[in-house]
C-alpha positions in Angstrom: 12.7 -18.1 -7.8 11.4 -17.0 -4.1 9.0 -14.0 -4.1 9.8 -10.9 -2.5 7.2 -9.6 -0.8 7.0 -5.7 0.4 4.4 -4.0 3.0 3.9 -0.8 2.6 1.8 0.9 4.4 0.7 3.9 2.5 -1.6 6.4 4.9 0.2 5.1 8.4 2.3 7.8 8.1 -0.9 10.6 7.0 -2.7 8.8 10.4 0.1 8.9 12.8 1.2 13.1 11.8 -2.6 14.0 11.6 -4.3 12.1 14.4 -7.0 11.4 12.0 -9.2 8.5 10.8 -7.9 6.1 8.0 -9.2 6.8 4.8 -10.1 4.1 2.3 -7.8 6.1 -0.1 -4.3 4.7 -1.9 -2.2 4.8 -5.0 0.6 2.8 -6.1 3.2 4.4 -8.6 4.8 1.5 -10.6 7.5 2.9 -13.2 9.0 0.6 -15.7 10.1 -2.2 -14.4 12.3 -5.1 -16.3 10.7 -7.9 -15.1 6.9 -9.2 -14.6 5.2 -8.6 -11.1 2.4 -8.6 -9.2 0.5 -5.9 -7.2 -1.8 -7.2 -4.4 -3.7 -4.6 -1.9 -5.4 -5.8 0.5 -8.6 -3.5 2.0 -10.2 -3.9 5.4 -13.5 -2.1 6.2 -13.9 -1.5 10.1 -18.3 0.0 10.6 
C-alpha cells in the first residue's frame, strides 16, 4: 500500500494574519483512527 503523505502547515496561517515571527510552537490533534499511522514533524531553527 502507497503512503499518503499530508503537509500541513500549522502557524502559516498565525504568520501570514499577524505579520509576526514564527514560533517554535505546534500541536497535532489525532482522534481515533482505524488504522495504524505515523506522525512525522519536521522542526527548522533559523539564529
Amino acid at each position: 500500500m502507497k503512503k499518503k503523505v499530508i503537509e500541513v502547515p500549522v502557524m502559516s496561517a498565525k504568520v501570514r494574519s499577524l505579520a509576526l515571527p514564527c514560533s517554535a510552537r505546534s500541536f497535532v490533534s489525532v482522534a481515533s483512527w482505524p488504522m495504524e499511522f505515523d506522525i512525522e514533524i519536521e522542526c527548522v531553527a533559523v539564529a
